[in-house]
C-alpha beads as a LAMMPS data file, in Angstrom:
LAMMPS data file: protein, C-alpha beads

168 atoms
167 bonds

1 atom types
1 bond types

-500.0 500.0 xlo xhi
-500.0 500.0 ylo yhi
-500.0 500.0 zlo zhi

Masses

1 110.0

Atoms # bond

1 1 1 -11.797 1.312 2.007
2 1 1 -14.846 -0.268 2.119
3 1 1 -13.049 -4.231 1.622
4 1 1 -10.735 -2.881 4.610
5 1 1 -14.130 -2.266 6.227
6 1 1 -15.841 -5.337 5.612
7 1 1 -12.538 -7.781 6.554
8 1 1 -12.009 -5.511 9.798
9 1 1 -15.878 -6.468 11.074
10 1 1 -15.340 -10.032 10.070
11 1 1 -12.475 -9.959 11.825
12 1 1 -14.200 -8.524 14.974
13 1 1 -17.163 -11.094 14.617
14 1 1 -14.592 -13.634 14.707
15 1 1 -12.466 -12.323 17.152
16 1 1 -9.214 -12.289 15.098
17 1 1 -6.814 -10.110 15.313
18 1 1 -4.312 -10.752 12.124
19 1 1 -5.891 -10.642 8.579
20 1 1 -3.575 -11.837 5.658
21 1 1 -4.103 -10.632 2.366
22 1 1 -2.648 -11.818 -1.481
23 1 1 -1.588 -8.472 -2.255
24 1 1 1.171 -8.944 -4.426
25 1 1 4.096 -6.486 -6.376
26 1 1 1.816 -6.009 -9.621
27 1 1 -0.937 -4.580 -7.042
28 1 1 2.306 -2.241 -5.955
29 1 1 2.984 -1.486 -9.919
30 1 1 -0.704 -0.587 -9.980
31 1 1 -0.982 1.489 -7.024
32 1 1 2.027 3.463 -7.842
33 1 1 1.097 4.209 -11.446
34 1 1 -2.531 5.364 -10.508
35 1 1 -0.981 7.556 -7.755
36 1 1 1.235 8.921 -11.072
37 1 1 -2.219 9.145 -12.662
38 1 1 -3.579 11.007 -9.828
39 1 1 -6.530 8.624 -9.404
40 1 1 -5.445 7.005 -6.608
41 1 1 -2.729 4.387 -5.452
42 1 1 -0.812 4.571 -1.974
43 1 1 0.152 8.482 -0.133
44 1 1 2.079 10.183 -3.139
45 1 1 2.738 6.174 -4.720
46 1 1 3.570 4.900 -1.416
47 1 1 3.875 0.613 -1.830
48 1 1 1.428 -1.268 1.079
49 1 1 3.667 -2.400 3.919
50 1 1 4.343 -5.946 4.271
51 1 1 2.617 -5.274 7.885
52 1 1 -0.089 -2.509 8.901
53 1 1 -2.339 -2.074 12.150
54 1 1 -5.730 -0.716 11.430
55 1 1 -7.245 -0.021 15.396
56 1 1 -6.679 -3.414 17.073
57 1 1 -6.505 -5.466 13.901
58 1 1 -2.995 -6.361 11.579
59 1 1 -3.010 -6.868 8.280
60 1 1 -0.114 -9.006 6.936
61 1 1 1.108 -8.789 3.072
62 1 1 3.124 -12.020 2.876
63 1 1 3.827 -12.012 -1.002
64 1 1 4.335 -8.344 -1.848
65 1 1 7.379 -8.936 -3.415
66 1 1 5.964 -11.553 -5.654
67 1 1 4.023 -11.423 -8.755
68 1 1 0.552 -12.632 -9.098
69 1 1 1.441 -15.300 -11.389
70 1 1 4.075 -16.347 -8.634
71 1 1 1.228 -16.602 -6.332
72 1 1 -1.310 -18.306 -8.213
73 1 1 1.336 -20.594 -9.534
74 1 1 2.023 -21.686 -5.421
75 1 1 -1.159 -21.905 -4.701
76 1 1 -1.799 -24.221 -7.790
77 1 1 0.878 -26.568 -6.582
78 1 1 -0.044 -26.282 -3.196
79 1 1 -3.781 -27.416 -4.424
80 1 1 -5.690 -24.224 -2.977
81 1 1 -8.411 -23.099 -5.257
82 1 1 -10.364 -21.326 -2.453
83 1 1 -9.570 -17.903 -2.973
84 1 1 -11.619 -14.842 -4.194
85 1 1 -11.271 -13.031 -7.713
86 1 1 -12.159 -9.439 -7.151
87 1 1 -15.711 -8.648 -9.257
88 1 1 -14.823 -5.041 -10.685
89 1 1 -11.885 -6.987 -12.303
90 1 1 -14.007 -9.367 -14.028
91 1 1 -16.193 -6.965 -15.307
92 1 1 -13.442 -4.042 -15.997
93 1 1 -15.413 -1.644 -13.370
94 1 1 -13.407 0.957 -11.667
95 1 1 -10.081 2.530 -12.690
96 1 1 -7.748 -0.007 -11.015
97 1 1 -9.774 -2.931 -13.020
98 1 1 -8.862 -0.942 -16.341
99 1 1 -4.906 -0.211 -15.904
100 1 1 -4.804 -3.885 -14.817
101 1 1 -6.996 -5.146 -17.371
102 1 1 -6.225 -3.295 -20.842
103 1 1 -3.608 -0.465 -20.070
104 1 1 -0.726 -2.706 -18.552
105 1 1 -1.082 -5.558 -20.901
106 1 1 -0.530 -3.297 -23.770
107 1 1 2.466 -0.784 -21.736
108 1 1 4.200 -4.174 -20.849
109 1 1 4.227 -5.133 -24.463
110 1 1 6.018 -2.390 -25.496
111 1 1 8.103 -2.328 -21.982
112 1 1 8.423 -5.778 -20.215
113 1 1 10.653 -4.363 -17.051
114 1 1 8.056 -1.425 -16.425
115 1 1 6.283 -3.485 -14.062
116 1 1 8.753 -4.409 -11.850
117 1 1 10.328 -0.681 -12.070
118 1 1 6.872 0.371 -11.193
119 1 1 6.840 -1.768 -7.935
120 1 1 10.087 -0.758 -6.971
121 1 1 9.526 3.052 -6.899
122 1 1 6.263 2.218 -5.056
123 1 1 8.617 0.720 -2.145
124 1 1 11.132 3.227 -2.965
125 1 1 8.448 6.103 -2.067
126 1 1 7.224 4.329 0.705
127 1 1 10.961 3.892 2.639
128 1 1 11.007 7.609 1.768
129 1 1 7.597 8.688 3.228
130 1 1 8.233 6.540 6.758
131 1 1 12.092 7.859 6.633
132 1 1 10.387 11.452 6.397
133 1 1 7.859 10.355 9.154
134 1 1 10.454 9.272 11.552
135 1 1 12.341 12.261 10.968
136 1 1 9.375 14.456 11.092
137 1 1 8.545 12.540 14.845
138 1 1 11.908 13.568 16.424
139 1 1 11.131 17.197 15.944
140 1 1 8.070 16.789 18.189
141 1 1 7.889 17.391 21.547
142 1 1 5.032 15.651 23.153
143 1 1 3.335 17.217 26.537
144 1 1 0.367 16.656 28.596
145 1 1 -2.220 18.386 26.637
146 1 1 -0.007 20.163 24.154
147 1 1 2.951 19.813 21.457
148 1 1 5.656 21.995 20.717
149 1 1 8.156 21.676 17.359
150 1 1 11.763 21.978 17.592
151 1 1 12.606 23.851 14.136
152 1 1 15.854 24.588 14.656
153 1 1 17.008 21.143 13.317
154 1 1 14.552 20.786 10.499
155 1 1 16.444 21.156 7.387
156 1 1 13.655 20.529 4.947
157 1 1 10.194 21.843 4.161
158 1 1 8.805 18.442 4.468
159 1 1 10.160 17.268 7.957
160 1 1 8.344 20.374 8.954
161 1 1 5.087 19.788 7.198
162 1 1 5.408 16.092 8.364
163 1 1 5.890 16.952 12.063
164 1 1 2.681 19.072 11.842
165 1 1 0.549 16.689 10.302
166 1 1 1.494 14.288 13.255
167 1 1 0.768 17.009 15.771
168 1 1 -2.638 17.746 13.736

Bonds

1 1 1 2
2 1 2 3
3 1 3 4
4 1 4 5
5 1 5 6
6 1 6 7
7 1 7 8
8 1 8 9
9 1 9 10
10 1 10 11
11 1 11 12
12 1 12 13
13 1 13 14
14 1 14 15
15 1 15 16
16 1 16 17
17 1 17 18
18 1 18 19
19 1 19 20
20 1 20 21
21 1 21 22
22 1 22 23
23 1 23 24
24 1 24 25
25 1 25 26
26 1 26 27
27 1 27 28
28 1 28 29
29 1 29 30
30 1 30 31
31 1 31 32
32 1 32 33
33 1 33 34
34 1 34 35
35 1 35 36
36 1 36 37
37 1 37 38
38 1 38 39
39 1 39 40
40 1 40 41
41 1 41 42
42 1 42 43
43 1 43 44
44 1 44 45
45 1 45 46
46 1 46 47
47 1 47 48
48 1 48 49
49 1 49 50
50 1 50 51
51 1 51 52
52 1 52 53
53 1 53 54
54 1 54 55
55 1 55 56
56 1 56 57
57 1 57 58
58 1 58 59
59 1 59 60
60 1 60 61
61 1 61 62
62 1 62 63
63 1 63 64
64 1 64 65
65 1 65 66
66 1 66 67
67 1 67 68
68 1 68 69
69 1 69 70
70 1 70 71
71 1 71 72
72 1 72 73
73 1 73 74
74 1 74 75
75 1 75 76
76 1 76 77
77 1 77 78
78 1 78 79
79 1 79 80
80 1 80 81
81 1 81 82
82 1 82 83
83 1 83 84
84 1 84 85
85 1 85 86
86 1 86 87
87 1 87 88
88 1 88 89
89 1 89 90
90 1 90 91
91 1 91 92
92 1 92 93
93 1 93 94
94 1 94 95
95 1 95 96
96 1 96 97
97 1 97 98
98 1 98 99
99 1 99 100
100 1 100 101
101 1 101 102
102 1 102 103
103 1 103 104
104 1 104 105
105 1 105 106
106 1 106 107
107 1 107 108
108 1 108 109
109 1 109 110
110 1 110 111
111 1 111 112
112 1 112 113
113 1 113 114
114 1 114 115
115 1 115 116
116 1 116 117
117 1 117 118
118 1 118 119
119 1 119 120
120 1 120 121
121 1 121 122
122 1 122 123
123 1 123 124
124 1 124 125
125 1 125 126
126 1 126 127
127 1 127 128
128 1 128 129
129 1 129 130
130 1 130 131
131 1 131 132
132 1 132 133
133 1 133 134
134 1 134 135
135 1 135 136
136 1 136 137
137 1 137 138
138 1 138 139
139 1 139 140
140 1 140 141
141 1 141 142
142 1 142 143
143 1 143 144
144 1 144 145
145 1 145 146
146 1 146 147
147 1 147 148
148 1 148 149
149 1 149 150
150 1 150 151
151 1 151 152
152 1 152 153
153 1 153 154
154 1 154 155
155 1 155 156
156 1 156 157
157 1 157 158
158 1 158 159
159 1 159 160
160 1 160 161
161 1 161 162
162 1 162 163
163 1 163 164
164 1 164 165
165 1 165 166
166 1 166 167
167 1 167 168
């Protein structure tokens, strides 16, 4: 949140409105497993979306569905070496740092295709939580000053739990 904060008021000082980001598939394997690990991760293991709008600014995710070493091999042959390494990583601070730093190297051992399984439920969950959303939006019916829920076509608990969370 706070990295989110910190690009978004560059971006305003600078007057640009599209930020792109390096966020890969392993940073989807991560998210997804922390969500499993309930410290965190995307809503319920949600993947990032390739593109997201935060007030007036977009964030683009060009190489989600690469891995990192995929993107630092391009950008080696492409000669950029002006990129930042995030700290807590170096220094193994903070729970992401430590499943990317000592518990995937040694789950991966053991189980080379986790990490791509983990990155494709992360996308799989997200599809389902914007499917859900969509849903969820078609049950609402929007007035002046007021909403009102058509239940009579909700078939599920969560379209209905969805649609009030969008009212809310």
């Amino acid at each position: 949140i706070a990295r989110l904060r910190a690009l978004s008021k560059i971006a305003q000082e600078t007057q640009c409105q599209t930020i792109c980001t390096a966020h890969h598939a392993d940073d989807d394997a991560e998210g997804y497993f922390m969500a499993l690990m309930g410290v965190g991760g995307g809503e319920l293991g949600a993947a990032m979306n390739e593109i997201t709008m935060l007030e007036d600014m977009r964030i683009c995710r060009p190489f989600l569905s690469r891995s990192k070493q995929d993107l630092l091999l391009a950008l080696s042959l492409c000669g950029i070496t002006d990129f930042v390494e995030d700290r807590l990583d170096e220094a193994c601070l903070g729970m992401r740092a430590r499943v990317r730093n000592q518990i995937f190297p040694e789950l991966f051992k053991k189980a080379p295709m986790l990490r791509s399984r983990l990155a494709q439920f992360g996308r799989h969950q997200s599809s389902q939580r914007e499917l859900i959303e969509r849903l969820a939006s078609s049950l609402i019916a929007w007035g002046d000053k007021e909403a009102s829920l058509s239940l009579d076509n909700a078939p599920d608990k969560a379209l209905i739990i969805a649609a009030l969370w969008q009212v809310l």
